[in-house]
N, C-alpha and C positions, 0 to 999 in steps of 0.2 A: 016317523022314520025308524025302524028297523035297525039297529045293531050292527047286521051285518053290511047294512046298504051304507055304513061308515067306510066299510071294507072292500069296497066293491066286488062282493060275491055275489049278490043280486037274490040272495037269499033272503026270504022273510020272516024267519023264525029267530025270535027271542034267546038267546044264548043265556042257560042257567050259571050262576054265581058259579066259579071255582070254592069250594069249600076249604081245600086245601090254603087257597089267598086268603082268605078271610080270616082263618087260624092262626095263620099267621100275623096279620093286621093285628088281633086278638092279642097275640101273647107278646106283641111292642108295643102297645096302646101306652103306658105309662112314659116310655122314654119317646114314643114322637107327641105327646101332650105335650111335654115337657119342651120338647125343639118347637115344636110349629108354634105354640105360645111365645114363644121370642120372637118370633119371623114376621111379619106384619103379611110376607108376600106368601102364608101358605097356611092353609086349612086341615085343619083333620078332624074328623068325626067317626062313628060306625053307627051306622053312615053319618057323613057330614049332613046336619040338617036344612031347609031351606035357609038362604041367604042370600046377601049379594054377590060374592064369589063363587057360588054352586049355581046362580042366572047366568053369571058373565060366561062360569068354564064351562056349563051347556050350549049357552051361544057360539064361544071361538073355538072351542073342540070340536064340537057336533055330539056330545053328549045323549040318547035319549033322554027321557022322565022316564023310564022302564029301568034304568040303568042305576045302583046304588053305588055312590061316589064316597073313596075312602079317603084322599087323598088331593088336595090341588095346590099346585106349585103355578103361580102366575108367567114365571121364567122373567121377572120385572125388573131384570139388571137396564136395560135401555128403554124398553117397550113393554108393557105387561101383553102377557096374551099370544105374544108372537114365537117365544122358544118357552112358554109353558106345559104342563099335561096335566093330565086328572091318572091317578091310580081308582082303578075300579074294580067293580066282583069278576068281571068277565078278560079284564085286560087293561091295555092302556091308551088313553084318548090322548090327541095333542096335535098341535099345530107349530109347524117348522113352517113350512113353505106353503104350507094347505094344512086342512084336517086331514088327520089319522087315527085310525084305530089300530091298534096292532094287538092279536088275542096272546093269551098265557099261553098254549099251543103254539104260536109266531116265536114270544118271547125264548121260551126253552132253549130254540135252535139260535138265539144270538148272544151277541159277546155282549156282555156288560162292561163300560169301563168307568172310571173314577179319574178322572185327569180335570184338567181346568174347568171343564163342561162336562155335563154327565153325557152317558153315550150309551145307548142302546140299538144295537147294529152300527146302520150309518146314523142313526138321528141323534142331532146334535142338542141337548137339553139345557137353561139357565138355571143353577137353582143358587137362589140369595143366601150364604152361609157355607164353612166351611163342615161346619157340623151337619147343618142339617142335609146339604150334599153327601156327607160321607153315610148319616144316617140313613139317605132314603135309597143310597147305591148298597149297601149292606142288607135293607128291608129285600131291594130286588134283586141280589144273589141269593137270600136265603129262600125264598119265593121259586127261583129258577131252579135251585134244585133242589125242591120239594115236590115241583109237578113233573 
């Protein structure tokens, strides 16, 4: 499965890493070590390496294995898996109601919010922690206006 066939653009071509994400990922790497190590319900790596949490969030996101995963928040307030996502090179995988992709290009154009649940446009996000919530909605403002 294709990248984009998360998306349903019916495209088959492979979408290269935003550079710019990754730089960024790069220059908080110490302070989300630091969070996602408290968190039982969220991963970080660059890239996170195989696991049982980078099987589960390829399974219920729709993830490829072509796709490096920087980021995975389970959203395991009631249900893991169900209002979780993966931060990744190319955008952001996750499952509300279905899987989604939604690319850094989608992201730009939407509102980020911080309120009880995190919020990127309409999609309503879990994340276990007040910190690490504030951490990972801070990661994706500066992200959004960098690309």
């Amino acid at each position: 499965m294709s990248i984009d066939s998360v998306s349903n653009t019916g495209s088959n071509k492979i979408k290269e890493e935003n550079k710019i994400v990754v730089d960024i990922i790069k220059q908080k790497k110490e302070d989300l070590i630091k969070i996602t190590n408290k968190n039982a319900n969220c991963e970080f790596g660059i890239p996170v390496l195989e696991c049982e949490p980078l099987t589960k969030a390829r399974g219920a996101f729709g993830i490829p294995v072509t796709e490096n995963v920087y980021l995975i928040n389970d959203g395991a307030i009631l249900s893991p898996w169900t209002k979780g996502f993966a931060i990744c090179g190319t955008g952001i995988y996750s499952r509300v109601k279905q899987q989604k992709y939604i690319s850094w290009n989608d992201i730009k154009k939407m509102r980020i919010k911080n309120e009880i649940y995190l919020y990127i446009g309409e999609n309503e996000y879990s994340v276990t922690g007040s910190d690490l919530q504030k951490m990972i909605y801070e990661l994706l403002c500066d992200i959004q206006s960098s690309i």
